[in-house]
N, CA and C atoms as a LAMMPS dump frame, in Angstrom:
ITEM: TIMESTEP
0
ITEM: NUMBER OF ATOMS
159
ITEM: BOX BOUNDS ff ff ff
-5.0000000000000000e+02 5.0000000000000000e+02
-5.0000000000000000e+02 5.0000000000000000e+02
-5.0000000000000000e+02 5.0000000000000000e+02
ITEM: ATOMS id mol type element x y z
1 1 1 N 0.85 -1.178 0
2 1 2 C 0 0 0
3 1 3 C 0.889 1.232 0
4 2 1 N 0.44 2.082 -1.234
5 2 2 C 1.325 2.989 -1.115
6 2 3 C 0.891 4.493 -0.28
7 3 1 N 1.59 5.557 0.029
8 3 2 C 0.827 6.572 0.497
9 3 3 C -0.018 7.673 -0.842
10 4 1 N -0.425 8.409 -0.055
11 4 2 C -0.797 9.478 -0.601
12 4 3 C 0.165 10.356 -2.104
13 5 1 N -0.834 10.532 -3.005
14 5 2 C 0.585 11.431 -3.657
15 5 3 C 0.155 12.816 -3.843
16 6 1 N -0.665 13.234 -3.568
17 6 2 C -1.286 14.5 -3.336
18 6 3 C -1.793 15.235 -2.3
19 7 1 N -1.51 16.041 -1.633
20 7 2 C -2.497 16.607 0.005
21 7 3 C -3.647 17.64 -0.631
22 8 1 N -4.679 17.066 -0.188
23 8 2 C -6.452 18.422 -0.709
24 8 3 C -6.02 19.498 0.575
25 9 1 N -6.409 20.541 0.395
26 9 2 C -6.426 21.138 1.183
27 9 3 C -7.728 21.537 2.342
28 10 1 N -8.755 21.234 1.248
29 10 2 C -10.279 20.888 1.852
30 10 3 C -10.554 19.606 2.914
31 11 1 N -9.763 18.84 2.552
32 11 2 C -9.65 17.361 3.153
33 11 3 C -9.303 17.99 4.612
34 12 1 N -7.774 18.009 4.443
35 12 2 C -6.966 18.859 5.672
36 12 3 C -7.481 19.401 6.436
37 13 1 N -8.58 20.194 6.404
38 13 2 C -9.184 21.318 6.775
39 13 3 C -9.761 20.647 7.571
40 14 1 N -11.246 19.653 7.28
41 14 2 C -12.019 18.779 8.175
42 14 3 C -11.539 17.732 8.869
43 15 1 N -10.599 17.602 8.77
44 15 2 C -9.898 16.57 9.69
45 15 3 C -9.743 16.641 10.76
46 16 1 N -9.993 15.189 11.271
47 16 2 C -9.929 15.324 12.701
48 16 3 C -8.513 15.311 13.056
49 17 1 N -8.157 16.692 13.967
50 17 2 C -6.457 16.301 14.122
51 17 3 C -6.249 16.262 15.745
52 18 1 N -5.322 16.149 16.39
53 18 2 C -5.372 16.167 17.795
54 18 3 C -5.498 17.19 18.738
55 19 1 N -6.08 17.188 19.696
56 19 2 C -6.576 18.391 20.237
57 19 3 C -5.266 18.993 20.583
58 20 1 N -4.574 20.204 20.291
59 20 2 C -3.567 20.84 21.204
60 20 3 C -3.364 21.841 22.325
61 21 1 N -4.58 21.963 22.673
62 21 2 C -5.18 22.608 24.282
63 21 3 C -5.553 23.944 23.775
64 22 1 N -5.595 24.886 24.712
65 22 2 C -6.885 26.194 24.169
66 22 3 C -5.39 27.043 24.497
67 23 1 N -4.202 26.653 24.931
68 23 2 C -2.923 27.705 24.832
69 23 3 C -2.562 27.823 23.356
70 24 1 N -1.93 28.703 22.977
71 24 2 C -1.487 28.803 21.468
72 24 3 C -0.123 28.536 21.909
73 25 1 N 0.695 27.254 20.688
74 25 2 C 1.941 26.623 21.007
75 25 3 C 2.961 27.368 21.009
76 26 1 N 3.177 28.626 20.461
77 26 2 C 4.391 29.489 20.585
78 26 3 C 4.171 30.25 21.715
79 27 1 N 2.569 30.604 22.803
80 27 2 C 3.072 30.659 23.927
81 27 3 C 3.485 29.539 25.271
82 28 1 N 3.366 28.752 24.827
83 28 2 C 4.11 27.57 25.947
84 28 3 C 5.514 27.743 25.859
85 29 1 N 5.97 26.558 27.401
86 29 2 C 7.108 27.022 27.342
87 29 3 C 8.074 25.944 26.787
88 30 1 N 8.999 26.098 26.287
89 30 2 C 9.548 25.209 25.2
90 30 3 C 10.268 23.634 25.767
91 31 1 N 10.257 22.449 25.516
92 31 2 C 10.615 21.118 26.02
93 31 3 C 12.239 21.449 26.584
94 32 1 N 13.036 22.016 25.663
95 32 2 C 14.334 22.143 26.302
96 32 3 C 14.835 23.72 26.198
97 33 1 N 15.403 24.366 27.166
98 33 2 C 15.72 25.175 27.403
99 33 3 C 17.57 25.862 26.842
100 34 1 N 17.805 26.543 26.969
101 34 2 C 19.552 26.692 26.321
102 34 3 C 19.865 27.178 27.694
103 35 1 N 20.869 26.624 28.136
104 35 2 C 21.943 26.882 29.284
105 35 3 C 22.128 28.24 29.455
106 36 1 N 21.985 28.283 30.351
107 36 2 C 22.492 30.185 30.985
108 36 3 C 24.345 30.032 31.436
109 37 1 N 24.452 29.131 31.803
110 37 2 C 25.692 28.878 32.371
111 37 3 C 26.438 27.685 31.63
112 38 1 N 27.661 28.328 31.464
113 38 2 C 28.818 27.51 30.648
114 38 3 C 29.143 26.114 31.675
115 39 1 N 29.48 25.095 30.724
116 39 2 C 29.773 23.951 31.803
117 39 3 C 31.079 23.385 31.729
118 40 1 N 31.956 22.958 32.153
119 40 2 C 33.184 22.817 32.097
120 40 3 C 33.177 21.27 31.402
121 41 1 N 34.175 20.599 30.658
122 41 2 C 34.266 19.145 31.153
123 41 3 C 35.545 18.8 31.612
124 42 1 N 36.068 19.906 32.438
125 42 2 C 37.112 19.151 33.328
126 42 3 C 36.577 19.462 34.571
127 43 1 N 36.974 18.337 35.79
128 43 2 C 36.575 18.731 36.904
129 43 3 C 37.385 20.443 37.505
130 44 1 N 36.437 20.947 38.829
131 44 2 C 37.473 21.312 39.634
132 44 3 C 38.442 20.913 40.513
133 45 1 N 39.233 21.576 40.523
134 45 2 C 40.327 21.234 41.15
135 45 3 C 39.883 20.973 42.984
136 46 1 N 40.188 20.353 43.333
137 46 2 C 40.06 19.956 44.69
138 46 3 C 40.991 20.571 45.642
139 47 1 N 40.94 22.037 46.412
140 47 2 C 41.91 22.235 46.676
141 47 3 C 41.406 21.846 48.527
142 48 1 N 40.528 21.825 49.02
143 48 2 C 39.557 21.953 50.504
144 48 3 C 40.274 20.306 50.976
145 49 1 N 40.525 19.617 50.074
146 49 2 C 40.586 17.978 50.673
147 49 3 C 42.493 17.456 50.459
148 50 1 N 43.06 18.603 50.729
149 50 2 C 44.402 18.087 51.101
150 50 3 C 44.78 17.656 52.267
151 51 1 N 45.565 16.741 52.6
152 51 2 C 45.592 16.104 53.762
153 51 3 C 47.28 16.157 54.1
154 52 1 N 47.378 16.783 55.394
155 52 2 C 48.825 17.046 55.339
156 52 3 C 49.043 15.617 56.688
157 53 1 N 50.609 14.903 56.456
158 53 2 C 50.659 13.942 57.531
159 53 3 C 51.997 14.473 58.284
């Protein structure tokens, strides 16, 4: 079975599509956010846990 090779636009229109709530989607707030803060990938340095004998 192959798909569709044309989209109606009338079709589209009456379709049942999924409800996406009564907010409009560009005001929600977005799944992932961008970092405010830089992250290192080296540790810090440990300077608090020296142990003198």
């Amino acid at each position: 079975a192959s798909g569709p090779t044309a989209l109606d636009a009338g079709w589209l229109a009456v379709a049942d599509l999924a409800d996406a709530g009564l907010e409009p989607l560009y005001l929600r707030r977005p799944d992932a956010e961008v970092p405010t803060k830089a992250k290192s990938t080296l540790p810090a340095p440990r300077l608090g846990l020296r142990r003198t004998r």
